[in-house]
N, C-alpha and C positions, 0 to 999 in steps of 0.2 A: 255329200250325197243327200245328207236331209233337206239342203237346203233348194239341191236342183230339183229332189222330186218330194215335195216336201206332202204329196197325197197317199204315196207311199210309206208305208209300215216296214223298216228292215230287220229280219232276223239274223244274227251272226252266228255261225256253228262253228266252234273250234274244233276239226275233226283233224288232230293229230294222231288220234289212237280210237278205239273203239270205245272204251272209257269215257273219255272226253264227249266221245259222243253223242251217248246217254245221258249224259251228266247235263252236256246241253239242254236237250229235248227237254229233260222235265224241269230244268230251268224256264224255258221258253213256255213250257205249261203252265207253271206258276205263275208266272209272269202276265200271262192273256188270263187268268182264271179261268181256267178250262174246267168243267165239271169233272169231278172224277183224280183230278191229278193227283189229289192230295190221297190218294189211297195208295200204300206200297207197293201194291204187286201192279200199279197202274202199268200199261203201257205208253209209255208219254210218246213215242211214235207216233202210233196210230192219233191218237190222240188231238194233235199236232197238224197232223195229215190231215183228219177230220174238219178239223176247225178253219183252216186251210182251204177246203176243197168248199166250203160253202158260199154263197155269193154276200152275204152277209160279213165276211171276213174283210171284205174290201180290196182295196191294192195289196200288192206285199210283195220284196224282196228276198227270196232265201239264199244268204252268201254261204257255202262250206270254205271255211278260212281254211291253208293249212294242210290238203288232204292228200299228202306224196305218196299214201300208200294206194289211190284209186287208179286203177285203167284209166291213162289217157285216152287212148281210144275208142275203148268204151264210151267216155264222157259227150265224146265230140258227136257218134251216132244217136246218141239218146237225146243231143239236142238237136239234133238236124241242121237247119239252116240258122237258126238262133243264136250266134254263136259271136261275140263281142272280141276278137283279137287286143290282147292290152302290150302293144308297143313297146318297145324300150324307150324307158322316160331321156328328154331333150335335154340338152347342156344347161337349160334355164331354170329346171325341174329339177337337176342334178346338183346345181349349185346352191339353189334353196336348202334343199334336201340337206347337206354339206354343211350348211351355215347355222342350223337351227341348234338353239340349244350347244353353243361354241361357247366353252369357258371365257375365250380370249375373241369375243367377235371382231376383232380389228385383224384378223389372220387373212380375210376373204380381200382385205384391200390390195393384197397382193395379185392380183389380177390372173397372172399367168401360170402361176402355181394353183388358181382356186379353179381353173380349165384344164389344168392337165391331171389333177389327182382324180374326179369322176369319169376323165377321159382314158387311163389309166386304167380306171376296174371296170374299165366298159358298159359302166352310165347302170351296174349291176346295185340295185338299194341294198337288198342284203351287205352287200361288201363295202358301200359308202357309209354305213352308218355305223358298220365296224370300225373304220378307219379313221369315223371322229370321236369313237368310243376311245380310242388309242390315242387319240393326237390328244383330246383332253384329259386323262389318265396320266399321259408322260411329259405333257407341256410344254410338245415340241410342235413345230412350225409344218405347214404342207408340203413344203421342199423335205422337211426331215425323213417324212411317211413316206414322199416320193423316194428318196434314195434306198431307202429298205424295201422296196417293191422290186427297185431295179437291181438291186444285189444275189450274193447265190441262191440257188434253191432252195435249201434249206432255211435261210430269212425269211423266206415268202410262204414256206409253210408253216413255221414257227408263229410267224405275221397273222396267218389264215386261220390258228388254231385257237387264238386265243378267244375265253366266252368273252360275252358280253350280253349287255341286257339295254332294254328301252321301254321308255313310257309305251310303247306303239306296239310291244312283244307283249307275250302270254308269260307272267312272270314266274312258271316251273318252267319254261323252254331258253335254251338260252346257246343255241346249237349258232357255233362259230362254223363261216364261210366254207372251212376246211372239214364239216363233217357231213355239211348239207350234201355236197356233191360228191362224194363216196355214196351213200346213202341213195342218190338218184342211180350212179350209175350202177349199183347191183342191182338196183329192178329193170333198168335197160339190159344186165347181162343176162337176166332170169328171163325175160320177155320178149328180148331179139337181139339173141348171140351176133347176129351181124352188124347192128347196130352199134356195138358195143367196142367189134371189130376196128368199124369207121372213127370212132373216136379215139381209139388206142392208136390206130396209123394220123391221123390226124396230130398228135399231140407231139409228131415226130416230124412234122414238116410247117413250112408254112403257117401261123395260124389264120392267116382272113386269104381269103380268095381263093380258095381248091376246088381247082375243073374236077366236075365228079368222073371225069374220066381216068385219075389217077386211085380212084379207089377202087382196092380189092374187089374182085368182081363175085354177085352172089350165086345163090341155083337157078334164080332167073331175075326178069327186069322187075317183076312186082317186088319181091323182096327185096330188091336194091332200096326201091321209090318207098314201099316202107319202112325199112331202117332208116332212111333221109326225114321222113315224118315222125319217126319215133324219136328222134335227136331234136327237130325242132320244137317234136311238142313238149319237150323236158326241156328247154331255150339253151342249149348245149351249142346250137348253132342258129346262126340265121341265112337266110337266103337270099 
């Protein structure tokens, strides 16, 4: 990112909690020498804002890394049209991805095994960089991972549960595949019971391709069309 927009100033905000938050801010106050920051009861927000809002500030980037606990939909009105969709990464993204930092990097010359295993977690990075946390952990081969994916359920939650950490994580976070998406779906349960609905019937047929005409029907069409946006804006489905 420095390098494409390299006029640009980026701020990273680890908002996993509100804590973190904070904690940021008068980081990032520090950081700019903001007058003022070094006093305790500062508000490094404002502060932050300020310095920010001036034209003298320059370019700048502010990323909120991390923030599962904020209205998605809130997010998407506050930005209007500005709004950068980020794709699920492509087999070539997925295989770099896969490859990096591989105890045994001669594992990827297996070709059809190193296309099936991100094909497998559905090209998902959280769950790819798990799976090479594991392959090089137990110093087993892609095929091996692959066979524990495809066995009973309970493999694959066992498989999904365990931590892991990376250079590229927040090193007190360390939340395995299997805790993330519990974690999304109570705020989908909390914020649109029918949403919630759709993926619990969902999870009992078919997974790819469901004509929305077999789903549970709601109190009317807008709530259908919003539970269907609330599921893709948590990447639970794609369309």
């Amino acid at each position: 990112m420095r390098d494409r927009y390299s006029e640009f100033f980026v701020i990273w905000i680890p908002a996993t909690n509100t804590e973190s938050l904070h904690q940021a801010y008068r980081e990032v106050a520090r950081q700019l020498k903001i007058p003022g920051s070094d006093k305790d009861k500062a508000d490094a927000k404002k502060l932050v804002q300020g310095y920010l809002s001036k034209e003298s500030a320059g370019r700048w980037l502010l990323v909120f890394d991390n923030s599962d606990d904020f209205n998605m939909k809130t997010t998407v009105k506050l930005a209007h049209q500005n709004i950068v969709e980020v794709p699920v990464i492509c087999e070539d993204v997925a295989i770099q991805l896969l490859q990096k930092c591989l105890v045994d990097p001669d594992l990827v010359n297996n070709r059809p095994d190193t296309t099936a295993l991100p094909k497998e977690l559905t090209y998902l990075p959280l769950a790819i960089v798990q799976a090479k946390s594991h392959i090089n952990e137990n110093g087993i081969t892609f095929a091996d991972h692959l066979s524990l994916l495809r066995e009973q359920e309970q493999d694959i939650v066992d498989l999904f549960s365990e931590e892991f950490g990376h250079d590229g994580r927040y090193s007190n976070i360390k939340n395995p595949v299997a805790t993330t998406w519990p974690i999304s779906f109570e705020q989908i349960r909390h914020r649109d019971p029918l949403a919630a609905d759709y993926l619990s019937f969902m999870t009992c047929i078919e997974p790819k391709d469901i004509p929305q005409s077999l789903l549970p029907a709601g109190k009317s069409r807008k709530e259908e069309i919003d539970a269907i946006g609330t599921l893709h804006a948590y990447s639970f489905i794609t369309k």
